[in-house]
PALO-636951 format. One line per 4 residues: number of its first residue (from 0); for each residue x, y, z of N, C-alpha, C. Coordinates in Angstrom, 2 decimals. Last residue first. Example, Ala and Ser with C-alpha at 12.3 -4.5 7.8 and 13.67 -1.06 7.14 Angstrom:
<pts>
1> 12.85/-2.25/7.08/13.67/-1.06/7.14/12.90/0.03/7.87; 13.19/-5.69/7.80/12.30/-4.50/7.80/13.20/-3.30/7.80 .
</pts>
This chain:
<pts>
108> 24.57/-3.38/-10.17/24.94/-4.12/-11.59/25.74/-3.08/-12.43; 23.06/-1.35/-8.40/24.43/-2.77/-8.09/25.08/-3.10/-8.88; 21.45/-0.38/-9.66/22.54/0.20/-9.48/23.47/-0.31/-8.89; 19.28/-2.88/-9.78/19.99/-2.08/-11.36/21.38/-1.22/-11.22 .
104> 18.79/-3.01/-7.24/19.46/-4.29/-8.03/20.02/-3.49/-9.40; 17.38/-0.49/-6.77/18.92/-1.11/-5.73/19.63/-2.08/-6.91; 15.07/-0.56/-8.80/15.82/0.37/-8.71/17.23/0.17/-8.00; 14.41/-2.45/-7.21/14.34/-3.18/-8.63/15.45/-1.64/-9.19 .
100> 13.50/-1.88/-4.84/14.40/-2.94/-5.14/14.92/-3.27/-6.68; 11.33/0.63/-5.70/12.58/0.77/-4.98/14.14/-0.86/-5.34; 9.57/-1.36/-6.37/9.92/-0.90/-7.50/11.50/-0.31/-7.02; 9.01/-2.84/-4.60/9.38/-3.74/-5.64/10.07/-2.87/-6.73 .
96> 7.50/-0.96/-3.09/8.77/-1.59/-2.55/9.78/-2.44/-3.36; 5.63/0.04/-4.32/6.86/1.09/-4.07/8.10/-0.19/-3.59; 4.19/-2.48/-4.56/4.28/-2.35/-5.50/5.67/-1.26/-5.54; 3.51/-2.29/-2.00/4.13/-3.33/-2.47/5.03/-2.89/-3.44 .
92> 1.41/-0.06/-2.10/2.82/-0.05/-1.22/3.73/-0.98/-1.30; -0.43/-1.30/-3.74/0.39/0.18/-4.21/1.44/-0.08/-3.12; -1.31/-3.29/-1.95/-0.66/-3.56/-3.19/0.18/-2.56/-3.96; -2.38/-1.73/-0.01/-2.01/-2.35/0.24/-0.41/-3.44/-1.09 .
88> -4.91/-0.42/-1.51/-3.45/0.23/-0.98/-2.27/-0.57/-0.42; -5.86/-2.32/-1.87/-5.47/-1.77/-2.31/-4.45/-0.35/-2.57; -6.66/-3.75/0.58/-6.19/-4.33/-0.27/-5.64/-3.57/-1.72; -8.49/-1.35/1.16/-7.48/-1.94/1.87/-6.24/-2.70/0.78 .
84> -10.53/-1.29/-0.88/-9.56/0.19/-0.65/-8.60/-0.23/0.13; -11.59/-4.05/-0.46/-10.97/-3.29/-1.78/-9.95/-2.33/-1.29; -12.88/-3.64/2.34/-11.66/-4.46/1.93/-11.28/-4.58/0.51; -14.48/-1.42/1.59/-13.41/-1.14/2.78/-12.42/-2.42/2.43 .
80> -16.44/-2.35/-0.07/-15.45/-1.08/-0.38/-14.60/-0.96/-0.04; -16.84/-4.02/1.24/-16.53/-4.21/0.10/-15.82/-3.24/0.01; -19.02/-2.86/3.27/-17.90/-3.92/3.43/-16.96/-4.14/2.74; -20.58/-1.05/1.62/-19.36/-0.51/2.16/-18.17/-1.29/2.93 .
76> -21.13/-2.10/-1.74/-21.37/-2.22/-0.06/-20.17/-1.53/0.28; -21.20/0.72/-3.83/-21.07/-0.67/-3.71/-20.91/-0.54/-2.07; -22.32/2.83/-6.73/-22.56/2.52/-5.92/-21.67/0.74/-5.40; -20.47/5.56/-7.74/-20.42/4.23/-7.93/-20.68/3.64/-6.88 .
72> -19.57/8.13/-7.39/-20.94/7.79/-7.54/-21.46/6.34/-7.75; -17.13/9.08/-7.24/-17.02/8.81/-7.97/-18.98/8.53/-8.56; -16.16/9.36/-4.13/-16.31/10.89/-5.14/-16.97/9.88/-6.40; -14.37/6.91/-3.24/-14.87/7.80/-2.88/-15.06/8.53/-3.98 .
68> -12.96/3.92/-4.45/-14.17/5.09/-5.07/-14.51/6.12/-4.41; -11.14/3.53/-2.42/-10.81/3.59/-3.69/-11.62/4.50/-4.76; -11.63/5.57/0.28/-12.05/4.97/0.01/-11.45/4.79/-1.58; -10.98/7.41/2.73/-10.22/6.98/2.28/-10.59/5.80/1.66 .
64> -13.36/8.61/4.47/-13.19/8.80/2.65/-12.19/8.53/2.42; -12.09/7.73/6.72/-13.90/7.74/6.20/-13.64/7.68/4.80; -9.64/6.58/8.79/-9.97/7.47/7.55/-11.27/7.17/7.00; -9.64/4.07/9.87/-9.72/5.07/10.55/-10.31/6.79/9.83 .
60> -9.53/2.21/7.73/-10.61/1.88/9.23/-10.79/3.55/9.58; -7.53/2.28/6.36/-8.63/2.65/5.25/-9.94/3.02/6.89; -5.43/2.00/8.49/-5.16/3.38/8.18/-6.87/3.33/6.95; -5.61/-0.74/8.58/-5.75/0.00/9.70/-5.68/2.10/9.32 .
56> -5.06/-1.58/6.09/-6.61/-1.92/7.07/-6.82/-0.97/7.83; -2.50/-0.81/6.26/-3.89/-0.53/5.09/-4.71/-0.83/5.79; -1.31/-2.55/8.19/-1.33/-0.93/8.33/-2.28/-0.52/7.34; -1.72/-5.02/7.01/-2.87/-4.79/8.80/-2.24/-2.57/8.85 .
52> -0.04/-5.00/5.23/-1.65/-5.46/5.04/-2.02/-4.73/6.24; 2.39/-4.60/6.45/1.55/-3.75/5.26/0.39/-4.15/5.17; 2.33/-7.10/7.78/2.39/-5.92/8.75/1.93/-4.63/7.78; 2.58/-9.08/5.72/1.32/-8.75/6.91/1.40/-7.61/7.52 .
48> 4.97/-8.38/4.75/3.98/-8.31/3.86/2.70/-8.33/4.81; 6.86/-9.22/6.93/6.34/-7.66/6.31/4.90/-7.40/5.68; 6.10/-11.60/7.09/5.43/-11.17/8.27/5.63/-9.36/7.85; 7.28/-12.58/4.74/5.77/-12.53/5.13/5.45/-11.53/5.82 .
44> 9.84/-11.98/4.99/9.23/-11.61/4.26/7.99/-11.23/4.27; 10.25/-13.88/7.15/10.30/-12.34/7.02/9.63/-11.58/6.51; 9.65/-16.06/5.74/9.14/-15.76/6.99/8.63/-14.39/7.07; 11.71/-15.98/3.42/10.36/-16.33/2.97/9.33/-15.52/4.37 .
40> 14.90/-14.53/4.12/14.08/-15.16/4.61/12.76/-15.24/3.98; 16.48/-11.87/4.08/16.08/-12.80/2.99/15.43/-13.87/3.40; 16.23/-10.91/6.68/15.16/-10.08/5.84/15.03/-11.28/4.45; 17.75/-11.52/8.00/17.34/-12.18/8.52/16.15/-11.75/7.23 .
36> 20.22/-9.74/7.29/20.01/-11.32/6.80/19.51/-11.49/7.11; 18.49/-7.12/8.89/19.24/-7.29/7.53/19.24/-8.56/6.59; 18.24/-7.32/11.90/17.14/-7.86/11.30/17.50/-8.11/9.44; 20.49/-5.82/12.63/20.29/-6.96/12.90/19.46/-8.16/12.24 .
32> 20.54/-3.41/11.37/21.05/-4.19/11.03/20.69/-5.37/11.08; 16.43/-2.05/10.37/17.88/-2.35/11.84/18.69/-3.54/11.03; 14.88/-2.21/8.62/15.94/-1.64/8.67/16.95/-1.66/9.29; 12.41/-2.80/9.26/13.13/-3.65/8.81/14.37/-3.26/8.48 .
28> 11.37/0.10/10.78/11.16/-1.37/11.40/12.27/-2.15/10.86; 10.80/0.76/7.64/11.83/1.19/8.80/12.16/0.40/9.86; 9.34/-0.52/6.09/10.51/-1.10/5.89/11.67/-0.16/7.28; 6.46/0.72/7.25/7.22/-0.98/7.80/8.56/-0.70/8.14 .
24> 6.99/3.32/6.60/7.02/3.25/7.57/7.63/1.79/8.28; 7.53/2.92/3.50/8.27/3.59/3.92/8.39/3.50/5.54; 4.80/1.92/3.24/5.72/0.94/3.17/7.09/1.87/3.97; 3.08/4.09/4.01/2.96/3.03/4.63/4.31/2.23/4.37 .
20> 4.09/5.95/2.14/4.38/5.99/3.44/4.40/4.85/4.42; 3.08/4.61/0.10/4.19/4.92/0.18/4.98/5.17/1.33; 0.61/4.73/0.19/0.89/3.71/0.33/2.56/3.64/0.23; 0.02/7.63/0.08/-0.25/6.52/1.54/0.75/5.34/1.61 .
16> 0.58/7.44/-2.71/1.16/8.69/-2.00/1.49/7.86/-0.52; -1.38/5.89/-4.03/-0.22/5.85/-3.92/1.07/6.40/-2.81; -3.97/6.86/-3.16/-3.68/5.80/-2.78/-1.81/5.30/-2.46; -3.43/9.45/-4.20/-3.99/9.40/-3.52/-3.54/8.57/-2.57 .
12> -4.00/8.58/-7.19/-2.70/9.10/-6.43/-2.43/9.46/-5.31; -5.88/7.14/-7.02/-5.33/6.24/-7.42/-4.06/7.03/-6.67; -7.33/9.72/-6.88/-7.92/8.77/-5.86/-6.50/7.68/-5.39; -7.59/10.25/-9.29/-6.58/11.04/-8.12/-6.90/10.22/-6.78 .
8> -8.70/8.60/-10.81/-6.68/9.07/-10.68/-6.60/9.55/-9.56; -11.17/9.03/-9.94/-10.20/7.37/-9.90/-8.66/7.60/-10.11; -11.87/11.26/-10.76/-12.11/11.19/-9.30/-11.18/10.10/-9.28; -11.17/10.95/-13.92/-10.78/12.01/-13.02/-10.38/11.74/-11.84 .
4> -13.66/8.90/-14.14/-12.48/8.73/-14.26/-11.50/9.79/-13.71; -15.83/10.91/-13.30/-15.49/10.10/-12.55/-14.18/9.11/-12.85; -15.85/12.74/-15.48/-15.54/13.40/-14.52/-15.39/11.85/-13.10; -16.17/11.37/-18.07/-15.28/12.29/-17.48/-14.66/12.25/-16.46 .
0> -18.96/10.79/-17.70/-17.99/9.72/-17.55/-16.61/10.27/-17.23 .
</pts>
């Protein structure tokens, strides 16, 4: 049991690491002045939040063992797998972005 909890951290750090980049990559895109006020927007918002979704998809598609379980022995469809490991990285890169903001708003104050 060990040894497949193990495989799920690093997997998890793994995940993180990507998903860091990934967001790091969007929010560049969202970076231009111009686009700035336009960023508080619900729209905007979205259409980030899609553009992180479809880069996880697109980065779990291309990568083989970029899988949440890879290594682990845990059997499950590989349809499944692939929109888990998406969606999950997907949420780790959120998750950098929320945490970054939450880090801006504290040193504003």
């Amino acid at each position: 049991m060990q040894p497949i909890i193990s495989q799920l951290w690093d997997n998890l750090m793994l995940f993180l690491v990507i998903g860091v980049f990934i967001e790091l990559a969007v929010s560049a895109i969202f970076s231009i002045k111009i686009l700035e006020n336009l960023l508080n927007t619900t729209l905007l918002r979205s259409v980030k939040n899609a553009l992180v979704l479809l880069a996880a998809f697109g980065v779990c598609a291309k990568v083989d063992y970029l899988r949440f379980l890879y290594g682990t022995k845990l059997a499950m469809p590989e349809a499944i797998h692939y929109v888990l490991s998406s969606l999950i990285l997907a949420r780790l890169a959120n998750l950098f972005h929320d945490f970054v903001k939450y880090i801006k708003s504290r040193s504003m104050a």
